[in-house]
Wavefront OBJ file of the C-alpha trace (Angstrom):
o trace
v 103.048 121.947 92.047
v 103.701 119.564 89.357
v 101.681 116.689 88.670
v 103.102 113.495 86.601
v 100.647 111.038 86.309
v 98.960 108.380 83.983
v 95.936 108.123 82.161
v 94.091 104.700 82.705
v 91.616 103.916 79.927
v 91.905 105.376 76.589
v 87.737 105.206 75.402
v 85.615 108.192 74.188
v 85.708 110.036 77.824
v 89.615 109.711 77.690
v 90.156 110.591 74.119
v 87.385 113.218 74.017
v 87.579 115.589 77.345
v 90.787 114.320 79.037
v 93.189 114.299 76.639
v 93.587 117.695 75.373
v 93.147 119.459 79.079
v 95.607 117.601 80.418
v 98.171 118.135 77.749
v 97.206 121.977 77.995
v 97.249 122.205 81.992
v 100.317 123.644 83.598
v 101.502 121.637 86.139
v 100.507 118.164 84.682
v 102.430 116.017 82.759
v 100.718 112.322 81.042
v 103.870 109.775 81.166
v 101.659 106.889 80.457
v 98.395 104.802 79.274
v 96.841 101.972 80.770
v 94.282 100.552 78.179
v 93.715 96.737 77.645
v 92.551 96.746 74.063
v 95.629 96.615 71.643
v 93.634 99.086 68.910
v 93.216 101.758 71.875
v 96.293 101.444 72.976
v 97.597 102.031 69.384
v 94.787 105.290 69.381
v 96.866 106.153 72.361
v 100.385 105.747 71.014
v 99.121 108.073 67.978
v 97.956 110.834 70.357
v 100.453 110.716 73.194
v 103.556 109.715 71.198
v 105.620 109.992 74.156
v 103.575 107.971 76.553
v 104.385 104.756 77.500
v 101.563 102.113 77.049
v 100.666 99.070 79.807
v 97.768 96.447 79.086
v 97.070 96.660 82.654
v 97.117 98.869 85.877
v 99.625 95.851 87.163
v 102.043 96.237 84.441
v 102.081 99.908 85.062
v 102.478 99.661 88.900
v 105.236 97.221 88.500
v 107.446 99.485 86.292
v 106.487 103.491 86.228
v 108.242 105.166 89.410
v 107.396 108.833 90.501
v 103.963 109.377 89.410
v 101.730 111.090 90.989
v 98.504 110.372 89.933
v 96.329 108.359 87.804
v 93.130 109.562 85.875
v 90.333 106.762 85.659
v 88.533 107.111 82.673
v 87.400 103.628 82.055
v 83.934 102.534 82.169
v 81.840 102.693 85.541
v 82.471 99.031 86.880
v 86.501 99.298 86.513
v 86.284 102.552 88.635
v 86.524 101.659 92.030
v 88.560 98.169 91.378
v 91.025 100.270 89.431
v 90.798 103.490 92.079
v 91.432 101.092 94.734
v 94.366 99.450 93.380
v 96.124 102.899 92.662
v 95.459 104.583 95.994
v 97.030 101.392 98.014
v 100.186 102.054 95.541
v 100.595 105.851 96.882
v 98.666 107.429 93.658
v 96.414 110.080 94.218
v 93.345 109.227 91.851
v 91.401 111.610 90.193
v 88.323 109.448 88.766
v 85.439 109.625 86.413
v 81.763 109.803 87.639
v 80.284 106.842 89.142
v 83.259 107.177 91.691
v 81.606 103.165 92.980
v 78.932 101.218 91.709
v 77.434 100.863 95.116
v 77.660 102.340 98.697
v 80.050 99.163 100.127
v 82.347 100.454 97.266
v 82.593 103.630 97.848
v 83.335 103.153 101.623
v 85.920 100.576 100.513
v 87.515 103.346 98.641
v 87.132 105.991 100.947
v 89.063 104.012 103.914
v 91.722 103.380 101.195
v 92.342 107.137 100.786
v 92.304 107.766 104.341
v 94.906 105.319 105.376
v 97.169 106.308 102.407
v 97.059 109.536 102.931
v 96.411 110.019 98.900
v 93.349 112.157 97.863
v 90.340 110.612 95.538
v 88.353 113.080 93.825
v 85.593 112.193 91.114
v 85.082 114.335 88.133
v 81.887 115.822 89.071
v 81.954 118.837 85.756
v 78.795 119.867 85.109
v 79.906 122.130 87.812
v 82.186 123.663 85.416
v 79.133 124.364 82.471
v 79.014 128.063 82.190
v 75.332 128.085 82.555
v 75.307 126.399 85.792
v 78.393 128.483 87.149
v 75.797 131.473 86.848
v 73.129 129.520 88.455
v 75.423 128.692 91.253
v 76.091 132.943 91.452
v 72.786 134.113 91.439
v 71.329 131.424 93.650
v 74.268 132.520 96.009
v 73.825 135.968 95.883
v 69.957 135.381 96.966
v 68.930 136.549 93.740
v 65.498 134.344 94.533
v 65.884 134.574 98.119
v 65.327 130.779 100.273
v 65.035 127.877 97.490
v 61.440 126.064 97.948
v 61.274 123.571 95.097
v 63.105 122.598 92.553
v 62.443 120.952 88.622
v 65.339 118.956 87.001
v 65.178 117.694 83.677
v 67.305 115.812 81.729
v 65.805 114.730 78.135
v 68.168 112.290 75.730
v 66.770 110.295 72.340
v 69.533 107.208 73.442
v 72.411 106.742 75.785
v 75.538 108.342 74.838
v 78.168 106.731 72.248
v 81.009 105.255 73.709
v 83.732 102.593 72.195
v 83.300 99.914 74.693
v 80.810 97.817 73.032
v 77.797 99.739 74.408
v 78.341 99.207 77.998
v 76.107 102.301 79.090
v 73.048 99.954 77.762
v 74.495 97.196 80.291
v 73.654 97.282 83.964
v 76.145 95.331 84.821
v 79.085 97.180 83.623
v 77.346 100.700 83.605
v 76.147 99.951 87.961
v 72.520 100.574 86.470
v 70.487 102.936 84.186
v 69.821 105.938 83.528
v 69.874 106.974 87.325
v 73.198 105.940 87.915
v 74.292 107.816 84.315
v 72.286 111.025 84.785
v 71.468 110.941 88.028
v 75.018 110.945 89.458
v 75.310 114.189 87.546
v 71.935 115.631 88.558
v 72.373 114.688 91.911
v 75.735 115.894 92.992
v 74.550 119.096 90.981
v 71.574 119.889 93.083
v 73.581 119.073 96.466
v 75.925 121.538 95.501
v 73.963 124.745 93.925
v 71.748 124.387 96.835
v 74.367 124.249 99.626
v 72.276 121.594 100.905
v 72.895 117.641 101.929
v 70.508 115.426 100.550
v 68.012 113.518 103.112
v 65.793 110.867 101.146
v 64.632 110.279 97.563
v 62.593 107.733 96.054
v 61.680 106.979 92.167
v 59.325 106.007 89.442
v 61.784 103.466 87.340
v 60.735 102.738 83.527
v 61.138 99.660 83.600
v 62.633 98.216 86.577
v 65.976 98.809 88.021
v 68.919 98.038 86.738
v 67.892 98.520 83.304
v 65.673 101.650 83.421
v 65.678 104.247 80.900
v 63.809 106.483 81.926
v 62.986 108.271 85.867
v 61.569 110.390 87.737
v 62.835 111.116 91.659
v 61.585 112.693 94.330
v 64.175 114.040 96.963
v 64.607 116.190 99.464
v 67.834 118.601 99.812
v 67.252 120.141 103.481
v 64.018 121.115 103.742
v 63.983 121.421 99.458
v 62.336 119.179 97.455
v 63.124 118.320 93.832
v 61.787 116.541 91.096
v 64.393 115.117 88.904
v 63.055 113.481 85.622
v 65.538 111.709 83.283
v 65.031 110.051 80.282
v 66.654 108.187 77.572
v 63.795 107.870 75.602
v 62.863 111.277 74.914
v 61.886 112.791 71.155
v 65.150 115.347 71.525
v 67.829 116.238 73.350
v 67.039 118.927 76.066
v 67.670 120.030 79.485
v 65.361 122.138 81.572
v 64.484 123.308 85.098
v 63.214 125.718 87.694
v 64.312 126.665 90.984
v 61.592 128.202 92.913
v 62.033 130.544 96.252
v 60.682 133.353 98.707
v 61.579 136.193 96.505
v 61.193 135.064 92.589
v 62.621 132.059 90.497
v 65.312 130.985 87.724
v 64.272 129.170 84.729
v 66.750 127.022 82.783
v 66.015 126.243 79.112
v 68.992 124.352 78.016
v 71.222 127.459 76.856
v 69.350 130.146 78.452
v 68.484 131.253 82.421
v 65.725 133.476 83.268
v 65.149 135.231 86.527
v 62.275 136.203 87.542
v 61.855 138.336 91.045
v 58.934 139.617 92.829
v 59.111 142.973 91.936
v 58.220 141.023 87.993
v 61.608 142.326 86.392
v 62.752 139.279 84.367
v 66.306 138.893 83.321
v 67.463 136.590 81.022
v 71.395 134.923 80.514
v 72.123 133.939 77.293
v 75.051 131.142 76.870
v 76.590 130.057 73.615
v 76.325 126.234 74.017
v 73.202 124.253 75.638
v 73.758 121.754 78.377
v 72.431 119.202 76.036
v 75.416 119.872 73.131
v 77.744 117.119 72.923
v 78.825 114.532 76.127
v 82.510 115.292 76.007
v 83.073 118.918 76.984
v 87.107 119.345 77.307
v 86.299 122.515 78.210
v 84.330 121.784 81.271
v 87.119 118.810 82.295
v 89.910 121.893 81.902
v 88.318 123.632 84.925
v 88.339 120.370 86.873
v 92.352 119.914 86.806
v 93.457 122.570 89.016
v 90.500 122.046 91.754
v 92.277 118.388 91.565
v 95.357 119.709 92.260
v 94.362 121.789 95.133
v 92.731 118.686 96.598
v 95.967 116.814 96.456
v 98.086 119.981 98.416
v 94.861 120.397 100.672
v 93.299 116.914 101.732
v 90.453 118.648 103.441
v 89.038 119.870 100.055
v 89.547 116.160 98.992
v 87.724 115.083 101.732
v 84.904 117.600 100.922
v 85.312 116.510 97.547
v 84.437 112.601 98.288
v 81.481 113.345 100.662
v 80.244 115.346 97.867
v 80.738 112.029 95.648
v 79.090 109.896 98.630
v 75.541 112.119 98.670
v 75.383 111.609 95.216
v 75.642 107.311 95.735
v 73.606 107.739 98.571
v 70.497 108.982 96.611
v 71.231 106.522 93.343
v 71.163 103.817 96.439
v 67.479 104.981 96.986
v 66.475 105.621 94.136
v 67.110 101.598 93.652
v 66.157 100.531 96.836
v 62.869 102.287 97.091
v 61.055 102.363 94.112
v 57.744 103.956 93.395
l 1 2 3 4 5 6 7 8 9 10 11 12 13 14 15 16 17 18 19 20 21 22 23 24 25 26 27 28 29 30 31 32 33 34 35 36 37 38 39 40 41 42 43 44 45 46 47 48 49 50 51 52 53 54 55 56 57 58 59 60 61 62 63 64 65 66 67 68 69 70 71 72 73 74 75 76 77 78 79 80 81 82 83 84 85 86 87 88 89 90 91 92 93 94 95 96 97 98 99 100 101 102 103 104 105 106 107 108 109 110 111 112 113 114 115 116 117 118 119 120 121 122 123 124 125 126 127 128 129 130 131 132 133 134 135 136 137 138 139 140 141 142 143 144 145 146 147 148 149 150 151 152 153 154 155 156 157 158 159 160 161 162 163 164 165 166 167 168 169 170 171 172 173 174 175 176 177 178 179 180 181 182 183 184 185 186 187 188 189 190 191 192 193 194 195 196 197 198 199 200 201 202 203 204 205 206 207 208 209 210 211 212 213 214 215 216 217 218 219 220 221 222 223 224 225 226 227 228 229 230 231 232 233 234 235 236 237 238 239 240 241 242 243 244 245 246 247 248 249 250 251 252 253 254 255 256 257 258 259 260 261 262 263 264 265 266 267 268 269 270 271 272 273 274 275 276 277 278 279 280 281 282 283 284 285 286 287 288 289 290 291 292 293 294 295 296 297 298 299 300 301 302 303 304 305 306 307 308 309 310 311 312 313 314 315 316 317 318 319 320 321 322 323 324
């Protein structure tokens, strides 16, 4: 299969982690940008010298024919408008992470790729870290046997850099705080390595929602509770956690795991970059691109795919409507 598609926003995320994979991937092709600011769009024309360049998803839709896709790599409010728009034209969309900025969105966008037939799939990556690929294989293999409890920790000095005037300090363009930054990524992460839907969650918010900066949530995967704390306020960048069950426990220490079974053998993974290095990862993005494609031949792993994205709104949705 051979994707042609267009890349809409041309920020940090785009430049950074989309970019290069998808001018490396087989099977994809970038024939144009869609970026509003005329210094981007001149950033873009530099790196993609071939591209053609639109101020707008309108212009684009109006005069590109044949693509297939577009990547959505603008900032969190633009998401679903932009996702929307592209899935009514026939695109499949493959999105950055918030897929919506609230539940009604999300829905919204969900009916739109049902009745065009077109699949939406949100760049969920972290899945794709090499760390938490072996988590995911030893929690599988029952390495700890049933998961009890789980510890989540996410530790950052400031929100990450971007080049759109500091929109992930603005609630209204970023759809909240740290929760809906972190959290997203935390969330759909635990869902996922546990095998398990989530059920309720509710959180400590410093300060109040929309503008928090740091959390700490409570929520329940099936019968597993976690604590997730996140923070943007933190003396350095980190990332730790435990996961807890019948037969021994893993231990995550930003580049390191460390399982420990009953027997008290310990075993410890080593990985060459911590979770907490950098906010781009190309490499991570590269991995994304052909589960993308697969969801476009296969709609049912698209639809598995969005639910995925709609646990993860669900539990940012309580951690703002229930607060501790």
């Amino acid at each position: 299969m051979s994707l042609k598609g267009a890349l809409v926003g041309f920020g940090k995320v785009a430049e950074a982690a989309h970019l290069g994979p998808l001018r490396a991937a087989k099977g994809f092709s970038i024939a144009a940008v869609v970026e509003a600011d005329a210094d981007r769009r001149h950033a873009a024309a530099k790196a993609l010298p071939g591209a053609k360049l639109y101020p707008s998803i309108e212009a684009l839709l109006s005069k590109e024919k044949g693509l297939d896709f577009a990547d959505i790599a603008t900032p969190p409010w633009l998401h679903a408008p932009l996702a929307k728009t592209c899935l009514e034209a026939g695109l499949n969309v493959l999105c950055e992470k918030p897929l919506a900025m609230t539940e009604t969105e999300l829905d919204s966008l969900a009916l739109a790729a049902k009745t065009s037939g077109k699949t939406l799939f949100c760049v969920h990556n972290w899945k794709k870290a090499p760390l938490i690929a072996k988590l995911k294989e030893l929690l599988d293999e029952g390495a700890i046997g049933e998961p009890r409890f789980v510890q989540w920790e996410v530790l950052r000095t400031k929100p990450a850099a971007d080049v759109g005037g500091g929109w992930r300090s603005d609630p209204a363009r970023a759809g909240g705080g740290i929760v809906m930054d972190h959290g997203w990524h935390a969330f759909y992460l635990l869902r996922w390595l546990l095998g398990k839907k989530p059920t309720s969650a509710s959180a400590k918010l410093i300060p109040a929602a929309p503008k928090e900066v740091e959390a700490t949530v409570l929520a329940d995967f099936g019968g597993v509770p976690a604590v997730v704390h996140l923070s943007w306020r933190a003396p350095e960048r980190s990332h730790a956690g435990v996961f807890r069950g019948s037969k021994g426990s893993i231990e995550i220490s930003d580049a390191a795991l460390v399982l420990k079974t009953q027997d008290k053998m310990e075993t410890r993974y080593v990985f060459a970059e911590p979770l907490s290095h950098g906010s781009a990862h190309p490499d991570w993005f590269a991995q994304i691109l052909p589960d993308f494609a697969a969801a476009v031949a296969d709609k049912s792993l698209g639809a598995e795919a969005l639910e995925e994205a709609r646990d993860a709104m669900k539990l940012v949705t309580l951690c703002y409507s229930k607060k501790r």
